[in-house]
N, C-alpha and C positions, 0 to 999 in steps of 0.2 A: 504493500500500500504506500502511494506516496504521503509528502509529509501534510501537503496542503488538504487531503483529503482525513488527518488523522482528526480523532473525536480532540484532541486538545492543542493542538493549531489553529490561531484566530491572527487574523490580516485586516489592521485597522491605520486607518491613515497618518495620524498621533497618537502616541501611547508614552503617557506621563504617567511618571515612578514619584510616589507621592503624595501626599492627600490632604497639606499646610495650604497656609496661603497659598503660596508661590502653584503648588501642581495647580491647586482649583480655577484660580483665576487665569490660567494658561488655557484648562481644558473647557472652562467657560467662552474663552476668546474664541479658540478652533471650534468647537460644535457651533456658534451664534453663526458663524462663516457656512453652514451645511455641512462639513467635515464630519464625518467620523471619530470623536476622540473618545479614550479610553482610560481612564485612572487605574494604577495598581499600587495597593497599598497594604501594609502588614500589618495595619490597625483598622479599626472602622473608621472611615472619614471625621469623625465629629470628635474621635479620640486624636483628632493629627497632634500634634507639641505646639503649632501657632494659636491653640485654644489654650492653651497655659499662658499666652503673653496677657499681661493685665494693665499697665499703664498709658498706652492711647497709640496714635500713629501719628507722627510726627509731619505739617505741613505747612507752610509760612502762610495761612488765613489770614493772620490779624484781625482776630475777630475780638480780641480780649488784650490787644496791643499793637505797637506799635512794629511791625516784621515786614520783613523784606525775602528777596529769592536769594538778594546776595548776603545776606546775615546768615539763612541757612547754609549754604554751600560755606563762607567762609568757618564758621561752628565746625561743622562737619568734616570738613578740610585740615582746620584744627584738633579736633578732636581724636584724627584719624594719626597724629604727630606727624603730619605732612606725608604721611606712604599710601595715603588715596589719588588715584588719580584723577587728574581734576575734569578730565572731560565728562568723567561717570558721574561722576558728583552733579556739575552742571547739566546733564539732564535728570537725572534724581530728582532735584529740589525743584525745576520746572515741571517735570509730572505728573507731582507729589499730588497738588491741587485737583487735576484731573482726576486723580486714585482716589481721595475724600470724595468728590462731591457724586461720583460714580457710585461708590458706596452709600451712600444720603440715598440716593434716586432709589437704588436695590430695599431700600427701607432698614438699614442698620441704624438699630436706635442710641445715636450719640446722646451723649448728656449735652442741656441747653444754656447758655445765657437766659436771662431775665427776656429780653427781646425776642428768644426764639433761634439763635445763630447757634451753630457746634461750637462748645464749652470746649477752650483749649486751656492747659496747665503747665506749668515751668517745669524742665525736667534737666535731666546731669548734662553740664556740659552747652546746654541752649540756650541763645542771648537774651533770649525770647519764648514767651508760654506761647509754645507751637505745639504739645501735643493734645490732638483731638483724640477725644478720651469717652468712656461708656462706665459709667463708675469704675471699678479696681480690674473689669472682665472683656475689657476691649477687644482682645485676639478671639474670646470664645463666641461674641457677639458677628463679627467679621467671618469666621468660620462658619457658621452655621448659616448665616444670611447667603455666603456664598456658595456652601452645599446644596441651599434649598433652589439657586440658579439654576447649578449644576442639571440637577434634575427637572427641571423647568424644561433646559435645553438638551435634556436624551443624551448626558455623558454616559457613557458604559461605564459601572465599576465594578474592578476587580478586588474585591476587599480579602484581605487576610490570604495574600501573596506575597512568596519573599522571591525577590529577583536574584538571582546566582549569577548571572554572564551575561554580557552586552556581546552583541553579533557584529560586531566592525570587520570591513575586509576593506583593502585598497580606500584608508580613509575615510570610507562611506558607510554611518551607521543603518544596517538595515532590521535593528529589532533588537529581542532580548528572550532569556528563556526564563519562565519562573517556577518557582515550588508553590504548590497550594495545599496552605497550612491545612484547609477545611477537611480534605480527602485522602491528598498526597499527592502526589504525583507530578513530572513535569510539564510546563505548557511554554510551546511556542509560540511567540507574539513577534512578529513580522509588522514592520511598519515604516510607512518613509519617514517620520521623523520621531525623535524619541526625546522628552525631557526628565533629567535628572533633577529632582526635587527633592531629596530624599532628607531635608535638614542638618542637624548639626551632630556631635562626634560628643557630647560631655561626659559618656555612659564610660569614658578610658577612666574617669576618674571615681575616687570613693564618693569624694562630696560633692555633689553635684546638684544644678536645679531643673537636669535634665530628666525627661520620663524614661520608664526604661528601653523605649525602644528609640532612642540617638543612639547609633553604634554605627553610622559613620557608616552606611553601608554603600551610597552614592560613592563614596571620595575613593573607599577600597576596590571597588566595580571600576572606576579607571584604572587607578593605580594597576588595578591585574591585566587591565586592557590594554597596556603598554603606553602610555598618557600619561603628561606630569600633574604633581599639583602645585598651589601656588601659595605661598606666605603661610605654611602651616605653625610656623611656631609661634603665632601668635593668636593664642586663645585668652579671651577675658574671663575675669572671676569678676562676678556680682556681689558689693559687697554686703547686702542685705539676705542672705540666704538662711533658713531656720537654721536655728547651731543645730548639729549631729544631723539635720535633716537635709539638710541644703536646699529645701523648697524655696522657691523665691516667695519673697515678700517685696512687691513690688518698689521703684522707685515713686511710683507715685507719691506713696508716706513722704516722702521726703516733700515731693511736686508739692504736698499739701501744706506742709511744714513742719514733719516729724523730724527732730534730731536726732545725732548719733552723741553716744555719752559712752567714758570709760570708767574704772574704776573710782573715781576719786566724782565722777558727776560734771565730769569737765565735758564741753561741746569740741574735742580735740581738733578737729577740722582747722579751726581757727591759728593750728600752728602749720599747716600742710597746705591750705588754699584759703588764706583768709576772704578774698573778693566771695566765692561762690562757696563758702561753707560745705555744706551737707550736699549741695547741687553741683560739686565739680564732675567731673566724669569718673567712670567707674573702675578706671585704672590706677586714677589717684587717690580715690578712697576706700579701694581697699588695698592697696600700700598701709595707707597710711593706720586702716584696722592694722593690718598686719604687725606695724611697726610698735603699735600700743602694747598688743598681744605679746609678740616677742621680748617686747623691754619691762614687761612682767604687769605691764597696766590694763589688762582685761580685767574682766567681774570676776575678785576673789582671786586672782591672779590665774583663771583660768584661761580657756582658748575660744573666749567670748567676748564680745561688748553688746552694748544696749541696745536699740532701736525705740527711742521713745518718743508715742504717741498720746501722751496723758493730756498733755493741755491745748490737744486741738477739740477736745470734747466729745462726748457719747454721739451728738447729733452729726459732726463732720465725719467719725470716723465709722459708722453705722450708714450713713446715706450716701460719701464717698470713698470706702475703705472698705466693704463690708465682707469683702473675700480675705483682705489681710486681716482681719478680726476672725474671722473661722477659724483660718489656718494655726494661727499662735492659739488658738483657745483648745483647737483639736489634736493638734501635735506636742504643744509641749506645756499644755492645760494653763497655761495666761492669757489672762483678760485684758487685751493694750489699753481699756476704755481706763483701768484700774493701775495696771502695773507696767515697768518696761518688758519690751520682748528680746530675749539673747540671739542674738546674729553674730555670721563669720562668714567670710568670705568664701565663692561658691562656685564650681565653674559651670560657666554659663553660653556662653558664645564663642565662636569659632569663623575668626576673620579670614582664615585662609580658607581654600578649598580649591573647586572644580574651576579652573582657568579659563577665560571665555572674554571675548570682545564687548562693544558695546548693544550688539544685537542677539545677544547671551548666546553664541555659537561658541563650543569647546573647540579650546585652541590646542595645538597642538607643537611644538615651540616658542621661544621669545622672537620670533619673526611674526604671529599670528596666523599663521595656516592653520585649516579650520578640519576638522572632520564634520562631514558633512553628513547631516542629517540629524546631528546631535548638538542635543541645548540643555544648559543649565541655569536654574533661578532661587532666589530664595538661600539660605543658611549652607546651601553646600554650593554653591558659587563663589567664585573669587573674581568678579568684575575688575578691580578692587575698588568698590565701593568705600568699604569701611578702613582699608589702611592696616595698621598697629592697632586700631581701637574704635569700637563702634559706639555709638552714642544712643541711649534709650531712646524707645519709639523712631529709630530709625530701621530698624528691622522689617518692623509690620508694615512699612511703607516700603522698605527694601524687596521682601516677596511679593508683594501686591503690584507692584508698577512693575517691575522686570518678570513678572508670570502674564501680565497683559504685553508686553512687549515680547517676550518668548513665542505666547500663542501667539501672535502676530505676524510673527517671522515665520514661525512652523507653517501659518498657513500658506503665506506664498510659497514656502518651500513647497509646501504638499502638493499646490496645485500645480507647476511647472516640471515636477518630477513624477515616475512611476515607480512602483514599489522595486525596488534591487534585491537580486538573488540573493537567498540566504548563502552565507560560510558551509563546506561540507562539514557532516557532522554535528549540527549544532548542539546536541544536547551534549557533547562527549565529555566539555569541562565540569558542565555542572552536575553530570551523573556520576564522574568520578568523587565531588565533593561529598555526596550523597551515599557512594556506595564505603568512601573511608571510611567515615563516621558510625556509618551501620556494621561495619567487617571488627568495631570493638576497640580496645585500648586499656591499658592500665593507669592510663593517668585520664581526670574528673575535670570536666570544662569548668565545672566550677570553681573548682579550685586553683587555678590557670589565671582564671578571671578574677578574683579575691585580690590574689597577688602583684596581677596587671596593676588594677585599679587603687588600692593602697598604697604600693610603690609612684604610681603619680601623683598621686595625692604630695606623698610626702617632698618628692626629687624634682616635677615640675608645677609648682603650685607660684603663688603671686610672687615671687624672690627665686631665682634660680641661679647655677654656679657650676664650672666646669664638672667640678669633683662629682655632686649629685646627679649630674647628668650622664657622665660618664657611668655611677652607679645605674642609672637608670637602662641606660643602653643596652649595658651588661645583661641586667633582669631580663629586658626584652629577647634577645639573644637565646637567653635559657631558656622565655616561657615560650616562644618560637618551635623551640626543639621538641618541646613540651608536649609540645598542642600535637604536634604529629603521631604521636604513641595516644592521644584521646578517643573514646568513642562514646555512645549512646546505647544507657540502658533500654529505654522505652525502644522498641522496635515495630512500633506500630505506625502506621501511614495515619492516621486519623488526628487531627489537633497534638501533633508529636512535637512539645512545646521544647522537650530536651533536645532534639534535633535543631529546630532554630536557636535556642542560645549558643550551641555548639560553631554554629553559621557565622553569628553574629560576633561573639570570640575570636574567630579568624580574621574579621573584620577590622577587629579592636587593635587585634597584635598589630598588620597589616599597617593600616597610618600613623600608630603611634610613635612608630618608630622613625616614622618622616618628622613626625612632630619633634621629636629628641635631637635628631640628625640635623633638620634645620636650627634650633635652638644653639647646639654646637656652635655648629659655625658662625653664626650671627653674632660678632663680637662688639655689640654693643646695647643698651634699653634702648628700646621706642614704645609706646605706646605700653599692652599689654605684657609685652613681655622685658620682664627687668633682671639685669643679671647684678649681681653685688659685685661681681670678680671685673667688673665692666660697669660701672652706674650713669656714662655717658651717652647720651645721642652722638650717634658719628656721622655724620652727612658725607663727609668724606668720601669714607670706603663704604657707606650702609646705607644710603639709599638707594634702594634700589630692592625689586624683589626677586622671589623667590622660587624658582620652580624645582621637583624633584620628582625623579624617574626613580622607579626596581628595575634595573639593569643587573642581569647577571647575579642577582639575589642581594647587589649593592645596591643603597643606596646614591644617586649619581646627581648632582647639584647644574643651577646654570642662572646666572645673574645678570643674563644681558636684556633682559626684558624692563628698562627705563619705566621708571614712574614719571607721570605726564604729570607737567607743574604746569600752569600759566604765569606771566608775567607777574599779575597784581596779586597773587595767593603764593609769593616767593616762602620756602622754609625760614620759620623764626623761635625763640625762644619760644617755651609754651609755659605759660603761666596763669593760675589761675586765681 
């Protein structure tokens, strides 16, 4: 039998990996077109991680001030310590507008001014209260209004599918093969274009405010596909994350005017960014946690500080907080209306990733050659939009405008091309993935995974150093070896959940080690990532990003890919 005739062979003209912002509003764009798109995703749509974002989406309205396009893009620019580049940035903050008031018309219920305009709030890092906001639940508000599109406009989904192998040959992606979790079994998906959506990677680490399924599964599906990535060593930690929990608690608290306090009741901010207090960006406040914590000034000398919300009152923090009031009340039984909430630093975002132009086509060296047929948006893209360092509520505006601009692209692509021959073989990578894991092991993914993720926790968390890193490397190296001797008790096809963490694991090992390997070399801080053995910005030799190839089972680096500065946005001191 051939394969286009088999029962799990489907040929759909876009097929987005995905189901955040970014997939949705991609596959919303291709279907309103006539198109055929398809979402595949390993959660249910409404569980995607862009429904965990809660402080707003970031757009220069000026509905509540005084803002500008070029205040955003400069902010942002800023924020980013000059390694964004600026053409992305300047359509970013032009689109942005477009993305709000797009979502308004869909019916997303923003919170209002008095007058009836989208209610915007001050957030880390922004000149200006540009972020439009939905009380504390923005991303889950956005998510769901844009799921209900979705199926408005006969997107197909694939729900609770993990995708194992991208089908690239001679440059031209022609599809992907997936595992479905529901049944078993593999399925071919053939398609002229294909978007990676797949979010962000924070699952490498213990403490995180990631759900459990970021395991980075987009950025390692290149990487195995012979593709580099871009700027991985710079991941942000959030610094309001529940202590031991890492859930985020948003920055809004702060948008609203909750301080941060250490041991002694001090608002310490005021010795680390006295201009913007509690509102700097989220790389200098949680430094600057960190530095409290470490010089023995957390609560009770522990590996915590405050988050206090007492004297914004029961009414602001019930009517605009009221998801951050759950969380502290149900995780670590405090009432913010009453007492402070302990927070630590969290990891959260991940600036690097899937390398792509401005028409989010994956690139394929620092010259921009593209493969074609394949696009990335949203939290596993590396445009470079965010730089070293992203700034709150630029995210949800990040997947939202480059998933309308994706679909967009997909769809011209769709219409001037026809579907290209699958690779022979297609299934043969990802049934050997499939048949290791089932043939057995002596060593326990989970245990593999434990290791992984505490060892980052500890060696690349907000302060980093050759020594730790080097330890880090190491770890990787073993748990590599490790993973290969692993298999799977449950041998059953049917929701075989020990089979995907096992998947996922591979995953984990997979980028982290880009993540370490680029850290290495980058001999200087920018932005998120700060080395003590190095505490300088080096414009010099370091600006400039980051791509890296698995060659040969090495990691393989390449620095010629220029960050685009414009004249009036030259690198300067960053101060806040």
């Amino acid at each position: 039998m051939k394969i286009e005739e088999a029962r799990n062979y489907h040929q759909i003209d876009a097929v987005i990996v995905g189901a955040g912002l970014a997939g949705l509003r991609a596959a919303l764009q291709v279907a309103k077109s006539g198109l055929t798109a398809a979402v595949i995703t390993k959660v249910y749509p409404t569980r995607s991680h862009s429904g965990g974002a809660q402080g707003g989406i970031a757009a220069a309205l000026a509905n509540v001030s005084e803002d500008s396009l070029e205040a955003h893009m400069f902010d942002t620019i800023k924020g980013s310590d000059y390694l964004a580049d600026q053409d992305v940035v300047e359509r970013f903050v032009n689109e942005a507008l477009k993305t709000v008031y797009e979502f308004e018309h869909m019916g997303v219920p923003f919170s209002r001014t008095k007058d009836g305009r989208i209610n915007q709030r001050p957030f880390g890092g922004h000149s200006q209260p540009r972020a439009c906001f939905a009380q504390d639940i923005t991303g889950h508000v956005l998510l769901h209004t844009l799921f209900e599109q979705c199926l408005r406009h006969n997107v197909l989904f694939f729900n609770e599918f993990q995708v194992l192998s991208l089908q690239i040959k001679d440059d031209v992606c022609r599809g992907l093969v997936a595992w479905d979790i529901r049944t078993g079994g593999l399925h071919i998906f053939q398609a002229k274009a294909v978007l990676l959506a797949t979010g962000g990677y924070g699952r490498a680490w213990k403490v995180t405010s990631n759900a459990h399924a970021n395991t980075g599964d987009g950025v390692a599906l290149v990487l195995e596909a012979g593709l580099p990535l871009e700027d991985m060593e710079f991941v942000q930690f959030h610094p309001t994350g529940l202590y031991k929990h890492g859930i985020l608690l948003s920055e809004a608290a702060r948008g609203e005017g909750a301080y941060i306090v250490n041991d002694k009741g001090e608002r310490f901010m005021k010795t680390y960014a006295a201009a913007k207090m509690e509102l700097a960006p989220r790389d200098v406040v949680s430094r600057a946690e960190q530095t409290e914590i470490n010089e023995g000034r957390g609560i009770q000398g522990q590996d915590y500080v405050y988050l206090d919300l007492r004297h914004l009152g029961k009414e602001k923090i019930l009517s605009r907080l009221p998801q951050i009031h759950d969380l502290a009340l149900n995780y670590l039984k405090v009432d913010a209306i009453t007492d402070p909430v302990p927070i630590q630093p969290t990891a959260h975002y991940s600036m690097g990733g899937i390398p792509a132009n401005l028409n989010t086509e994956v690139i394929k060296n620092a010259a921009g050659q593209v493969v074609k047929g394949l696009y990335t948006a949203g939290e596993a893209s590396c445009l470079s939009l965010h730089g070293a360092n992203r700034l709150g509520t630029n995210s949800l505006q990040d997947a939202a405008t480059f998933g309308r601009i994706a679909g967009s692209h997909m769809t011209d692509y769709c219409r001037k091309n026809a579907f290209a021959d699958l690779p022979a073989k297609p299934l043969e990578a990802a049934q050997a993935k499939i048949d290791r894991l089932f043939a057995g092991g002596k060593e326990r993914h989970a245990d593999i995974r434990e290791e992984l993720q505490v060892n980052m926790t500890r060696n690349m968390g907000v302060f980093r150093n050759q020594d730790g890193m080097l330890k880090m490397l190491a770890v990787i190296k073993e748990l590599q070896d490790r993973y290969q001797q692993a298999g799977v008790d449950d041998k059953g096809l049917a929701f075989n959940l020990d089979l995907i963490e096992a998947l996922e694991l591979e995953n984990l090992l997979s980028f982290s080690e880009v993540i370490v390997e680029g850290a290495l070399a980058r001999k200087e801080s920018r932005g998120a990532h700060f080395r003590s053995d190095f505490p300088k910005r080096d414009d010099g030799n370091w600006l400039k990003h980051t791509l890296a190839w698995r060659r040969d089972g090495k990691i393989v680096m390449d620095y010629s890919k220029a960050v685009v500065i414009y004249p009036q946005y030259q690198p300067q001191e960053r101060k806040y």
